[in-house]
N, C-alpha and C positions, 0 to 999 in steps of 0.2 A: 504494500500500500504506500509505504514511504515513495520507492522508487517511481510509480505513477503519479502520486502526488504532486512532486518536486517537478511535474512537468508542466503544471497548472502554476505560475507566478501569482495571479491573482486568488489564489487559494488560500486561507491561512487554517490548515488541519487543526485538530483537537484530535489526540490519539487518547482510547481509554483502552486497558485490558481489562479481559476479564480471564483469569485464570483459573482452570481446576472445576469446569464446569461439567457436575454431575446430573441437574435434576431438573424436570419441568418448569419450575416454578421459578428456580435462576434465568431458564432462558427466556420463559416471558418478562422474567423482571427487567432483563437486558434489552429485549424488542421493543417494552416501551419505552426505553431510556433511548432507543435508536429512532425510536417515531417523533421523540416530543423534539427531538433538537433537526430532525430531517437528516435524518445520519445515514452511514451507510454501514454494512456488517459486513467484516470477512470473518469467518468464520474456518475453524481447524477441528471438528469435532467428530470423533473416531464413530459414539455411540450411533448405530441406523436411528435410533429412536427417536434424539433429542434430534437429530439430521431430520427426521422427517417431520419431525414439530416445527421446526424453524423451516420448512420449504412451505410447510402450510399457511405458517403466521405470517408469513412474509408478502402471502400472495394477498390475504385478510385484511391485514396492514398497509398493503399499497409500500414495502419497503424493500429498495435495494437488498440483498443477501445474497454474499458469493462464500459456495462452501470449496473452502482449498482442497480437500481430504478426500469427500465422497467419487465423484465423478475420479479420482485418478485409484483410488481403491478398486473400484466396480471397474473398470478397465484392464487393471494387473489380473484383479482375480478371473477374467473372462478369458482373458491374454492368456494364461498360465492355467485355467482350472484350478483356482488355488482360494480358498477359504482364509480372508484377514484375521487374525489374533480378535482385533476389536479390544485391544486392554488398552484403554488410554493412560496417558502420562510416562511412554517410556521413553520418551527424552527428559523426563523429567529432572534424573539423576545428572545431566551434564548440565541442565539449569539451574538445580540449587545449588553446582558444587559452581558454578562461576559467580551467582550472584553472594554466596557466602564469601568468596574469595573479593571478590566488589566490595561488599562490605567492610573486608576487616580493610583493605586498601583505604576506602573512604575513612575509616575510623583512624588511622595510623595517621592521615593527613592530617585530620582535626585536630589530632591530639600530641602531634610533633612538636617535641617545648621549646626547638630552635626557633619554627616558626612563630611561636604566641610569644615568645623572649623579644624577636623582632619587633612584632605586633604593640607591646610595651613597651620597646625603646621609642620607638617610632610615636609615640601620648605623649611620651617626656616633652 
């Protein structure tokens, strides 16, 4: 979405995630948050279920929704004969281990006493 975006100058995005989406009731709570601002959904979501709730809502809704996941899943598996896992989150593990790693980064910088040392000579 970034890379299309950026190709709209007169655009100014608002990007919101929503991560770790299990249940019905999250993904309409997200549709309407995509209806009242006139937004648009991309969407990564392994579950057929929650994929076919949002193909429905979307049309109900009168909203934009491109699902990244489905159509290339139903593809391979027609390709191949081959039946998806369907476990969502298994990138999960290389996301929390970068965003942890993000973190303590950010935190090491905050709390570097050379820099706040500076930051206090610099008031004098």
């Amino acid at each position: 979405m970034n890379a299309v975006l950026l190709q709209f100058s007169d655009i100014n995005p608002i990007f919101k995630k929503f991560p770790y989406i299990k249940t019905k009731e999250q993904v309409e709570s997200i549709l309407q948050q995509v209806k009242a601002v006139d937004g648009i959904i991309a969407y990564s979501i392994v579950s057929p279920e929650l994929r076919s709730l949002i193909k429905k809502q979307k049309r109900q809704m009168n909203i934009l929704a491109i699902d990244l996941l489905g159509p290339i899943m139903e593809k391979i598996s027609k390709l191949w004969n081959l039946i998806p896992i369907l476990s969502p989150g298994l990138l999960k593990g290389v996301s929390d281990e970068s965003l942890r790693l993000a973190e303590a980064i950010d935190f090491t910088l905050k709390h570097d006493l050379g820099r706040i040392l500076k930051q206090w000579l610099m008031q004098i």
